[in-house]
C-alpha positions in Angstrom: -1.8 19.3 18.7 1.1 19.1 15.9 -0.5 15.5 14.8 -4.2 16.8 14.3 -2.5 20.1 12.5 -0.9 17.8 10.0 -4.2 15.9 9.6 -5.8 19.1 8.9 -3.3 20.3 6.5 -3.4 16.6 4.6 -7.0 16.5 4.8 -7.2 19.9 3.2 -5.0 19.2 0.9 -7.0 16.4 -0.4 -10.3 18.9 -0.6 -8.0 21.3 -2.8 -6.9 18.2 -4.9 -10.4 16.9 -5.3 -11.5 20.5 -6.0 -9.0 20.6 -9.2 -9.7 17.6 -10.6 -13.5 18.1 -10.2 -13.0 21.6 -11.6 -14.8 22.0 -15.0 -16.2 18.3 -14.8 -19.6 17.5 -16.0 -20.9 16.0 -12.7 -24.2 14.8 -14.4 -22.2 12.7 -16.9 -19.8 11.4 -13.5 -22.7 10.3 -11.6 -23.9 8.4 -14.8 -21.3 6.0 -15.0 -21.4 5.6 -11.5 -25.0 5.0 -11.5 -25.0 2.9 -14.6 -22.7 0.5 -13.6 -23.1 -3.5 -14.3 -23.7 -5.3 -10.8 -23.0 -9.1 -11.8 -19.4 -7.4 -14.0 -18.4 -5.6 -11.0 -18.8 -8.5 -8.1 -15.9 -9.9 -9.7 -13.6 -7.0 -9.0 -14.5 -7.0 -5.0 -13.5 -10.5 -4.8 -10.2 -9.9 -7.0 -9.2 -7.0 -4.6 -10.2 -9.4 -1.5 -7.9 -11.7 -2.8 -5.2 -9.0 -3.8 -5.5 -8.4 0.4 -5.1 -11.5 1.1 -2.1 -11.9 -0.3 -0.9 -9.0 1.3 -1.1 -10.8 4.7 0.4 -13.4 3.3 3.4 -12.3 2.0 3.7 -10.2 5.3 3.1 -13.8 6.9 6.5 -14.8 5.3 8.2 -12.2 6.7 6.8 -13.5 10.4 7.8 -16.9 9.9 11.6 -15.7 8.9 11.3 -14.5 12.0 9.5 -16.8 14.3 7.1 -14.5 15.7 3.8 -15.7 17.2 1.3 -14.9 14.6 -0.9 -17.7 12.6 -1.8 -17.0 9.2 -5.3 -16.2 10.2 -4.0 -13.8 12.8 -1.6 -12.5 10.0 -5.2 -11.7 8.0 -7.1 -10.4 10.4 -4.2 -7.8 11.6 -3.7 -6.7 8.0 -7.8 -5.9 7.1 -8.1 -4.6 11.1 -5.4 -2.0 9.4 -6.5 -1.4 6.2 -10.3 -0.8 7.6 -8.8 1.5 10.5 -6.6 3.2 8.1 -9.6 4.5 6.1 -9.5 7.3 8.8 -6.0 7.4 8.7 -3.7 9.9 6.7 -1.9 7.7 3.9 1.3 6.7 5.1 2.3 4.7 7.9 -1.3 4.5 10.4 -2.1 1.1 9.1 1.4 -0.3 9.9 1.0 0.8 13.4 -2.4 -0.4 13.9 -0.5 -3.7 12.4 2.4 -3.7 14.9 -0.1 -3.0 18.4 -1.7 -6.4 17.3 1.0 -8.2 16.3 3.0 -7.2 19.6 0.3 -8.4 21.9 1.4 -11.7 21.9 4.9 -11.1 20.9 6.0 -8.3 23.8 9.7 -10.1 23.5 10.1 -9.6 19.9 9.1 -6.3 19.3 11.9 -5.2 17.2 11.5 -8.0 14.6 7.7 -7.4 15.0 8.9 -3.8 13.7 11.3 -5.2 11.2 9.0 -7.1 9.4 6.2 -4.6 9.0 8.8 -2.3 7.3 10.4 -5.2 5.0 6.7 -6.2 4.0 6.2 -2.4 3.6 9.7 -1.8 1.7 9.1 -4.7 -0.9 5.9 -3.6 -1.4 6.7 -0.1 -3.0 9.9 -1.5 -4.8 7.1 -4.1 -6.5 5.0 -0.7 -7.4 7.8 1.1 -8.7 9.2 -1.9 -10.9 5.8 -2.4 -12.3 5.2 1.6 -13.3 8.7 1.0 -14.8 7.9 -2.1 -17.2 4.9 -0.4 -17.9 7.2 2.8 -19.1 8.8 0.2 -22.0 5.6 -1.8 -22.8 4.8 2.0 -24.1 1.4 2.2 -21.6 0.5 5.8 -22.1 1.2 8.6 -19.5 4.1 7.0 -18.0 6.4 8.2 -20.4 6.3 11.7 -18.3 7.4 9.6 -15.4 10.2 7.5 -17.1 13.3 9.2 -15.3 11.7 10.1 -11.9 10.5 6.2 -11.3 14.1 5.2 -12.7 15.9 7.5 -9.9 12.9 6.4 -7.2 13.8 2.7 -8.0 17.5 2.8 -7.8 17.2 4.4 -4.9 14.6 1.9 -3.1 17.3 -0.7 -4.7 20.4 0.9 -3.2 18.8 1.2 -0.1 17.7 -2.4 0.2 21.0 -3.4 -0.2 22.6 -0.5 2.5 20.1 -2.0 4.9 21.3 -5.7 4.1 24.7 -4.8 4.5 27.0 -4.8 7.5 28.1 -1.0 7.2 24.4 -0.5 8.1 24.7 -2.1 11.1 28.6 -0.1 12.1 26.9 2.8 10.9 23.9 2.9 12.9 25.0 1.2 16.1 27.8 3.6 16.4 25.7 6.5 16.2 22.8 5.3 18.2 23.8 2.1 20.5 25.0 4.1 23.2 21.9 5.9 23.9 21.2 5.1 27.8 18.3 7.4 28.2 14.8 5.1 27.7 17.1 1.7 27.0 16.9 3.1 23.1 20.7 2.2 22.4 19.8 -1.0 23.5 16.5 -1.3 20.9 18.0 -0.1 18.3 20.9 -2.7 18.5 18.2 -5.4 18.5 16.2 -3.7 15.6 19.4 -3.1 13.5 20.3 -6.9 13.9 17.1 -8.3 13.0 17.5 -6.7 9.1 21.2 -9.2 9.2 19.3 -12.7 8.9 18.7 -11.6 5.3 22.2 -11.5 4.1 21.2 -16.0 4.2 17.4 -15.8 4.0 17.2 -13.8 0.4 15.4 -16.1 -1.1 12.4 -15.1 1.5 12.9 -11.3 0.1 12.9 -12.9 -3.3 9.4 -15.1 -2.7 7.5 -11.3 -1.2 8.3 -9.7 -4.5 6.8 -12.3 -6.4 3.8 -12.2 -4.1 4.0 -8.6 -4.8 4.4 -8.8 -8.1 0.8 -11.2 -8.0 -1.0 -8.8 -5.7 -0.5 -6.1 -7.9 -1.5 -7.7 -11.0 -4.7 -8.6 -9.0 -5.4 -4.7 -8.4 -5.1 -4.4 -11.8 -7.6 -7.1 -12.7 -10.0 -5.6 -10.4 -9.5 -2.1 -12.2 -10.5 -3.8 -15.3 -13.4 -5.9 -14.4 -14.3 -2.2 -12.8 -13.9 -0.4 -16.4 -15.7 -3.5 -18.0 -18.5 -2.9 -15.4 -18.8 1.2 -16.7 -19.0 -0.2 -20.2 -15.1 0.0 -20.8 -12.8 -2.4 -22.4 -9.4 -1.5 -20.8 -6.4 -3.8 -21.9 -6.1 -5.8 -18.7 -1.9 -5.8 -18.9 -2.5 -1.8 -19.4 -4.3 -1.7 -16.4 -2.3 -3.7 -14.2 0.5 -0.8 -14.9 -1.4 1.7 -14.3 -3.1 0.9 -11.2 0.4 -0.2 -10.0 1.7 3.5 -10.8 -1.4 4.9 -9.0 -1.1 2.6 -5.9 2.4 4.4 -5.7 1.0 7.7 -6.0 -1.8 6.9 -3.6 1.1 6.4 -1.0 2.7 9.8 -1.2 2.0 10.5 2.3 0.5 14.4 1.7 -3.4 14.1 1.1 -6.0 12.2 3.8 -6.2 8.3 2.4 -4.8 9.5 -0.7 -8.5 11.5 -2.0 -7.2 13.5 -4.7 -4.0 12.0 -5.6 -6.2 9.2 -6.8 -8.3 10.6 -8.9 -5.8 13.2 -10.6 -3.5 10.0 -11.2 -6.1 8.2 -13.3 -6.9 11.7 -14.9 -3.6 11.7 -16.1 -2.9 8.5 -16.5 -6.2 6.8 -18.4 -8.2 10.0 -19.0 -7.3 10.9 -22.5 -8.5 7.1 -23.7 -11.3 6.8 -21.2 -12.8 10.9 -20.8 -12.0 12.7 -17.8 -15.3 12.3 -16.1 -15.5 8.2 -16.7 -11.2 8.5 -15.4 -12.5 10.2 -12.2 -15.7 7.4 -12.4 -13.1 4.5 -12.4 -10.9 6.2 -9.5 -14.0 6.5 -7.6 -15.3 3.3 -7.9 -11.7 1.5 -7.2 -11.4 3.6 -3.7 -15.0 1.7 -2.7 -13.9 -1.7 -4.1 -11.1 -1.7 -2.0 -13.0 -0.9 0.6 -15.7 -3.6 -0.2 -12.8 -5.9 -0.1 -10.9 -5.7 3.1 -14.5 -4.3 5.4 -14.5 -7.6 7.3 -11.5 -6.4 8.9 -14.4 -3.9 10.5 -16.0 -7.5 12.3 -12.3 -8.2 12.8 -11.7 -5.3 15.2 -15.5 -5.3 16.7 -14.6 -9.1 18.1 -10.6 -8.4 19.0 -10.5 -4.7 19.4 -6.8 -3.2 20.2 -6.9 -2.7 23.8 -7.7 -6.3 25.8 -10.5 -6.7 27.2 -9.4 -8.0 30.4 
């Protein structure tokens, strides 16, 4: 009951969000550039976001193999656009990792904790890639970012500082003396083998150092895909500008208080793009990026028809 209240609230949220950015819009002149777009400009920007997924999985798939968990790169693939296409119903937030982790433990019911573990390292990198993009992009002087200059500073130390907590050994005194006594459900016991799963990267940083890159990469594939988008509306974005921004958006987008992010979306490219671009072709271009990505990770939707959760047997 508390779950499907939160859901409610987030989902509402979202309608309020969508409601303000709507407000005063000419939605004749919105539909327009949504109507008018250029097909053979715009397949382009589904296969750059496919790719951008892609890569996700893979750099997850690093994170597996530092591990030696029983997942194929395939498998890695599938499990990740399984996720993303479930997680369309999904608050933003966590749902996809979870979908991720009841995949990824069916074959690995021994390993669950570094199962967990690397979900929330591919997750962690992730975001610190977003935030150190939206912060190159503050001193390349991209527009609309300025506003954000000390808050992404202060979120980026603190992604940084806590990286480095979770790497270190007082992280693992800390946490087992707090929790690794805990009889009741053997959860002293799991969170001793969670904590030490995080210590094989005080020798394996180069593996942390490879995911960023493949961060870095995916991101800058969003971006392109934004681009091709804006050159498919009749826009000719700066493709470097629009890497930075759709990397500050995909940060926003994550802010775990709408439904999938509807609203935070479309005010961030508002803000962000909609001085150079017009509100109405800004809330276009948000539009239109939300259905590419989904374009570009739907085969997970055959993925989970053919291996759904639950076994069949």
């Amino acid at each position: 009951m508390k779950k499907l209240l939160e859901n409610l609230l987030k989902l509402g949220i979202s309608v309020f969000l969508l409601w303000l950015v709507l407000h005063n819009v000419d939605l004749h002149k919105l539909w327009g550039y949504i109507r008018s777009i250029n097909i053979p400009l715009y397949i382009p920007a589904i296969l750059i976001a496919m790719t951008a997924f892609i890569l996700s999985a893979i750099r997850w798939y690093v994170f597996i193999r530092a591990y030696g968990l029983n997942i194929s790169i395939w498998e890695a693939i599938k499990f990740v656009m399984i996720a993303l296409s479930v997680g369309i119903i999904l608050p933003a937030g966590a749902g996809p990792d979870v979908v991720r982790f009841l995949y990824g433990q069916k074959k690995n019911r021994h390993m669950r904790a570094q199962l967990l573990s690397s979900i929330f390292m591919d997750r962690f990198i992730g975001l610190t890639s977003l935030i150190f993009l939206a912060l190159v992009g503050i001193y390349m002087d991209i527009k609309g970012l300025e506003a954000l200059r000390k808050v992404i500073w202060v979120v980026l130390a603190g992604f940084i500082i806590t990286l480095l907590f979770l790497l270190s050994e007082t992280f693992d005194r800390i946490t087992l003396k707090i929790f690794g006594n805990i009889q009741a459900f053997r959860l002293g016991e799991r969170i001793e083998k969670f904590v030490k799963t995080f210590s094989m990267y005080r020798e394996n940083k180069p593996a942390l150092l490879l995911c960023f890159l493949i961060s870095l990469t995916m991101q800058s594939l969003f971006g392109l895909s934004v681009y091709f988008i804006a050159l498919s509306m009749g826009f000719h974005l700066d493709p470097v500008k629009a890497i930075f921004i759709t990397a500050s958006v995909n940060f926003i987008t994550m802010i775990p208080i709408s439904f999938s992010g509807i609203g935070i979306r479309e005010g961030a490219f508002v803000f962000l793009i909609g001085q150079e671009i017009g509100r109405e072709a800004a809330i276009a271009l948000s539009l239109i990026y939300y259905f590419t990505t989904i374009l570009a990770f739907s085969p997970g939707i055959i993925f989970f028809l053919l291996e759904p959760i639950r076994d069949r047997q």
